[in-house]
N, C-alpha and C positions, 0 to 999 in steps of 0.2 A: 693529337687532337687537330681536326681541321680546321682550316679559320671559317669565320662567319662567309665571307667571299664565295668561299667554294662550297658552301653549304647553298648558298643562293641559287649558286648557278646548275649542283645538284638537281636540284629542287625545278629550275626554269629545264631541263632535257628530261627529267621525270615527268612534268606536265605534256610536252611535246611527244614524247614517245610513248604514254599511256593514257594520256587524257586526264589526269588526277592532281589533283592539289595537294600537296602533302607537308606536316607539319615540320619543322626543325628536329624533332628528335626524332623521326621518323626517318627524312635524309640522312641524317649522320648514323645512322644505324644502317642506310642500304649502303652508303657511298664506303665506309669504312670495310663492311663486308666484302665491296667489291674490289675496292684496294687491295685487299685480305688476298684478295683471288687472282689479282693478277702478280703480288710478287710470288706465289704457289706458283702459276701456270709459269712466271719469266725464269724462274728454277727449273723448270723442269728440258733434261738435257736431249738432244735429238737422238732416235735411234742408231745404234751402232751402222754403217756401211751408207752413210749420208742425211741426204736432207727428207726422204719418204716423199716424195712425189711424182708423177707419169710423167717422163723425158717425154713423149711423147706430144702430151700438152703445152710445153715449153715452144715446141715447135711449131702447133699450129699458130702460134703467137709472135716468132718472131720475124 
């Protein structure tokens, strides 16, 4: 369960990033969902033969 804290502060970056007011059960239903999703996505392993991205990009950057 989240604490009351991080339900607040939920709730303050849901008003900022959609313009909405939204009630306590309503946060802890999106915030856990999205907990939910990032340790899914921090599981999931990179493709076989490296990291999948254009060396090429790497370059105009360094």
């Amino acid at each position: 369960m989240l604490p009351p804290e991080a339900i607040q502060e939920f709730k303050i970056v849901w008003r900022e990033e959609f313009g909405e007011e939204i009630d306590d059960d309503f946060a802890r239903e999106k915030a856990t969902s999205l907990l939910e999703l990032f340790a899914i996505v921090s599981q999931v392993e990179a493709p076989p033969g490296g990291d999948n991205h254009d060396d090429a990009t790497d370059e105009k950057f360094s």
